[in-house]
C-alpha positions in Angstrom: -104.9 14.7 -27.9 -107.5 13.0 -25.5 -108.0 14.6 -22.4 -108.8 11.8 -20.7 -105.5 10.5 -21.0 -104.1 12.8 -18.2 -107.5 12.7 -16.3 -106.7 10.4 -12.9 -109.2 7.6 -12.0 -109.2 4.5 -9.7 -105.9 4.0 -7.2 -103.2 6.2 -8.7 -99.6 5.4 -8.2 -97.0 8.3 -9.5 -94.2 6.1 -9.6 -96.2 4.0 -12.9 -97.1 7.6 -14.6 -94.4 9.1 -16.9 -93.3 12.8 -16.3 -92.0 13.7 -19.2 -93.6 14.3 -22.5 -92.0 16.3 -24.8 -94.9 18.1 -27.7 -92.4 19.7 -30.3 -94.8 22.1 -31.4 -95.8 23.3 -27.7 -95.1 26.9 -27.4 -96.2 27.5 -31.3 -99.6 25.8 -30.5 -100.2 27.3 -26.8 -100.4 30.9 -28.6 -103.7 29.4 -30.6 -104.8 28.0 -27.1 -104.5 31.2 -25.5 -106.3 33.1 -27.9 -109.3 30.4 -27.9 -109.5 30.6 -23.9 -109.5 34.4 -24.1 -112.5 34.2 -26.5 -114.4 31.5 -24.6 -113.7 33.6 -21.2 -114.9 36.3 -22.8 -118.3 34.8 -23.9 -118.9 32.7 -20.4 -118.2 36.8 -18.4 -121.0 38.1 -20.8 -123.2 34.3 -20.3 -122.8 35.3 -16.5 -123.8 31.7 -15.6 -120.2 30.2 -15.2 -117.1 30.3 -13.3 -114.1 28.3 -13.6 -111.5 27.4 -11.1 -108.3 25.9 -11.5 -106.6 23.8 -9.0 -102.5 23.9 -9.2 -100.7 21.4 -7.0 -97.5 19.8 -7.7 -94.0 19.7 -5.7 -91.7 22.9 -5.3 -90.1 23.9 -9.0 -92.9 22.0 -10.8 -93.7 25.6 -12.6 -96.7 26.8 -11.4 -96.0 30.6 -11.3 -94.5 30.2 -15.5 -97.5 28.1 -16.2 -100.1 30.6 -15.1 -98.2 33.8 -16.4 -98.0 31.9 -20.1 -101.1 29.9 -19.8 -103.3 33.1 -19.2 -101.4 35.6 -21.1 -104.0 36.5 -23.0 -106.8 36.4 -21.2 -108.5 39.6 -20.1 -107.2 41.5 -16.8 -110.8 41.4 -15.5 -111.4 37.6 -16.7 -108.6 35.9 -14.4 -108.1 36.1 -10.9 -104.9 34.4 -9.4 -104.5 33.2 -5.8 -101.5 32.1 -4.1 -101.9 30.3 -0.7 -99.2 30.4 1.8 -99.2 29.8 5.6 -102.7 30.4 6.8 -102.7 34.1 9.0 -103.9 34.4 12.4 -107.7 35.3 10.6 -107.7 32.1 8.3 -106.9 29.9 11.7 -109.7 31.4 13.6 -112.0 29.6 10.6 -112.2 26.3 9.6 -109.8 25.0 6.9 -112.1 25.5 3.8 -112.6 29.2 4.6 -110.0 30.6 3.1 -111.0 29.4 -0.1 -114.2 29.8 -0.2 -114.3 33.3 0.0 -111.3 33.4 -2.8 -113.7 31.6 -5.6 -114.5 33.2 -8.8 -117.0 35.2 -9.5 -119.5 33.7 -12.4 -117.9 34.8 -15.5 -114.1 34.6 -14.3 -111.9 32.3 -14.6 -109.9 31.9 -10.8 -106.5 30.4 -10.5 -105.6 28.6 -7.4 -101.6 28.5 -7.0 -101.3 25.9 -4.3 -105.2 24.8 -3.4 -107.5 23.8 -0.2 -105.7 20.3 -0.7 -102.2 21.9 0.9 -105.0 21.0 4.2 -104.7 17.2 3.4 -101.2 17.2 2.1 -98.2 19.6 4.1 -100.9 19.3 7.2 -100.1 15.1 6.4 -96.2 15.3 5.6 -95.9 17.7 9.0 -99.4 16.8 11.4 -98.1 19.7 14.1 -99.2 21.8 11.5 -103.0 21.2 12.1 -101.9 21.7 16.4 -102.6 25.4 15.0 -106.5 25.3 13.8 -107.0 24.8 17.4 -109.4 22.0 16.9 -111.8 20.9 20.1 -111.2 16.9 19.2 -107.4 17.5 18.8 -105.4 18.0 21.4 -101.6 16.4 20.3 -100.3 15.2 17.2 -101.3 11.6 18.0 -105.2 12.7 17.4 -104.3 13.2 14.1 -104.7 9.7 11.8 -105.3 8.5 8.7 -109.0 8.7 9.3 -108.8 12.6 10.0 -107.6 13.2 6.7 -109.8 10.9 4.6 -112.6 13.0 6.6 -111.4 16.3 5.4 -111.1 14.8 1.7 -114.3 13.9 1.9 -115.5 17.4 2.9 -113.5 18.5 0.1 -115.6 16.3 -2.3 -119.1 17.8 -0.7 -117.2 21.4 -0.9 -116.4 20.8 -4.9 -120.0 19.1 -5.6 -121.5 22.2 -4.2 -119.4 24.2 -6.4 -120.2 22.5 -9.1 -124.0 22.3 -8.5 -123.7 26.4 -8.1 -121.9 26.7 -11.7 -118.4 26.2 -11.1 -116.4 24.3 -13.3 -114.0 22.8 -11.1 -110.5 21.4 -13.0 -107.5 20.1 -10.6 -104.2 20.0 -12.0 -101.1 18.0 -10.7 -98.1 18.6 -12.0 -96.3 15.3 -12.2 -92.1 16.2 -11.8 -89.3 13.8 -11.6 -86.8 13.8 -8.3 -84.0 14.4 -10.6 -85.8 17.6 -12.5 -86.5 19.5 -9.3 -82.7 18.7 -8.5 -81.8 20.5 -11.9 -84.2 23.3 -11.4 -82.9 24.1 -7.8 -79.6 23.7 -8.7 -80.5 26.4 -11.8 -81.8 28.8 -8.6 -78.2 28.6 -7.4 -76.3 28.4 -10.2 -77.9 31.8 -12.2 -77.5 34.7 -9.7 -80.8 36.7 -11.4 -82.6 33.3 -9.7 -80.9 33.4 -6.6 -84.2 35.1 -4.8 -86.3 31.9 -5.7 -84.7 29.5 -3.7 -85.1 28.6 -0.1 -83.2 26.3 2.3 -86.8 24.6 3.3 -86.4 23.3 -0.5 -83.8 21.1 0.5 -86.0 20.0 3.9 -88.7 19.3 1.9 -86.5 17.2 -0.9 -86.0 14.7 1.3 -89.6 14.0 2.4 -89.7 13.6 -1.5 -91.2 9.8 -0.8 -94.1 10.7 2.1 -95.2 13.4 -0.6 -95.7 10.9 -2.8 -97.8 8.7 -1.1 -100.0 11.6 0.1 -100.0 12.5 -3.3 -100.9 9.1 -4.3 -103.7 9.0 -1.7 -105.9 12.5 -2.3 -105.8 12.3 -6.9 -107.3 8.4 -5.8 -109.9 9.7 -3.3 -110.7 12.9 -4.9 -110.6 13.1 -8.6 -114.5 12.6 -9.3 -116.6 13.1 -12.5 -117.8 17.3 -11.3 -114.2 17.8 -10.1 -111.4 16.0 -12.0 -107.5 15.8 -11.3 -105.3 15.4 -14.4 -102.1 14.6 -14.2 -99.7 16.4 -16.1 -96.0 15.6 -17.1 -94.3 18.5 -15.9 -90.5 17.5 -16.8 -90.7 19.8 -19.7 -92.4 22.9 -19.1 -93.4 24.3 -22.6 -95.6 20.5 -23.3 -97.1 20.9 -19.3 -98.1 24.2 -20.3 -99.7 23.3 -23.9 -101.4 19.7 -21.8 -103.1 22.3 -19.4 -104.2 24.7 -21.7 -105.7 22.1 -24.1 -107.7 20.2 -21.3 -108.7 23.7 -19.9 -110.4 24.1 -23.6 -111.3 21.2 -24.2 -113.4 21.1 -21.0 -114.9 24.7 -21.3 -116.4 23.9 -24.6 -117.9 21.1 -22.8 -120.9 23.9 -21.6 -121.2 26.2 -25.0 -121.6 29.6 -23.5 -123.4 32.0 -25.4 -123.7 35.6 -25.6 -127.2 36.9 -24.3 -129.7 38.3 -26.4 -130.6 41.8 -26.6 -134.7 41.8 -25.8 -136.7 42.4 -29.2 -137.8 45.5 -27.7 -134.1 47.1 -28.0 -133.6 45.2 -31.0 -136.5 46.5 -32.7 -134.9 50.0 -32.3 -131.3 48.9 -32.9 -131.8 51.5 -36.4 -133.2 54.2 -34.3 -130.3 54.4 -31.9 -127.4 54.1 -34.6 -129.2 57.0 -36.3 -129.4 59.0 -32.7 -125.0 58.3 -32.4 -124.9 59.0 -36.4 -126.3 62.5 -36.2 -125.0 64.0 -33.1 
């Protein structure tokens, strides 16, 4: 598989990309992924120079939640930290937009999941402006203050925030996960249908279904204007979920191998009485 495939470049248009491909060997392969990313995880905690974070975007039922709980099974508890952004709280208002998430980035060493990302800023803010009404900005005042101009601005400050990331040591990968109108429409009909999956589904799922199309083009708009060589999107079918899970995993290794952590070095001095202290431990 080539990575670079799924990685998006130049204008992107969804409606040209497929979202569905089907990797019969996906969930037998994914459990060799996951024991690779645990061991490279492991390796970049004790390199202490790295971090990775992972950027999750993709319409409601796309599967972000299964794709992180499989996707990181293995990884160690202290290795993976998961964050799931919802409506920003009276605290995250009072800041501005990237706040939030910067204080949310991994540590060097972890790897730090994003479920929903700072681009929810330049994408729900887009599809419903009165949304941004609430940061209280001085230059807005009403909803017809807000233009296309205001979002390319924030995307741009995006870019500088993910450069700076990157220049600091965090390996920045974006994933979208490409779905078909007609699979969310089986997947929410599954939420009704199977009583144990009742509790997933809301009736803003349906409100938001039919903006299906301005999604799209605001989709369309931020993978053009912000997939960049230090912070990559890569589109991902996400029809089937075991083969979205298996594309993520192998871009997410493929790209960490990218920086060859190493284990440190113990100083010669300790080395050089490495016999001395296993026969201190051996004779107690």
């Amino acid at each position: 598989m080539n990575v670079n495939d799924y990685k998006a470049s130049g204008e992107i248009y969804l409606r040209n990309i497929p979202t569905k491909e089907f990797k019969s060997e996906a969930k037998k392969e994914l459990k060799k992924l996951r024991k690779e990313i645990s061991e490279l995880q492991d390796t970049m905690y004790a390199e202490g120079k790295y971090s990775v974070l992972i950027c999750l975007q993709g319409m409601d039922t796309a599967g972000k939640d299964s794709l992180i709980r499989e996707v990181f099974k293995d990884v160690n508890a202290r290795g993976v930290v998961v964050h799931s952004f919802k409506v920003p709280t009276e605290l995250e208002l009072k800041h501005d937009f990237l706040w939030r998430h910067y204080i949310a980035l991994p540590a060097r060493g972890k790897i730090g999941v994003f479920n929903r990302t700072h681009y929810e800023n330049v994408l729900v803010t887009r599809v419903h402006p009165e949304y941004i009404l609430s940061e209280n900005i001085p230059s807005i005042t009403s909803v017809e203050d807000i233009d296309d101009r205001f979002y390319h601005d924030r995307m741009n400050r995006i870019n500088q925030f993910e450069k700076h990331l990157e220049e600091s040591g965090t390996i920045v990968l974006k994933f979208f996960l490409h779905l078909s109108k007609d699979e969310q429409r089986n997947r929410l009909l599954r939420r009704l249908n199977i009583p144990e999956k009742n509790w997933k589904f809301s009736t803003s799922d349906l409100k938001e279904r039919k903006l299906w199309d301005k999604y799209q083009v605001c989709y369309e708009d931020l993978l053009s204007r912000t997939s960049t060589d230090y912070a990559p999107w890569f589109i991902i079918p996400a029809d089937d979920k075991p083969s979205a899970r298996y594309l993520v995993a192998m871009v997410l290794l493929e790209e960490m191998k990218k920086y060859n952590f190493k284990e440190p070095r113990l100083s010669q001095k300790v080395l050089d009485q490495i016999d001395d202290f296993k026969k201190q431990l051996n004779n107690e």
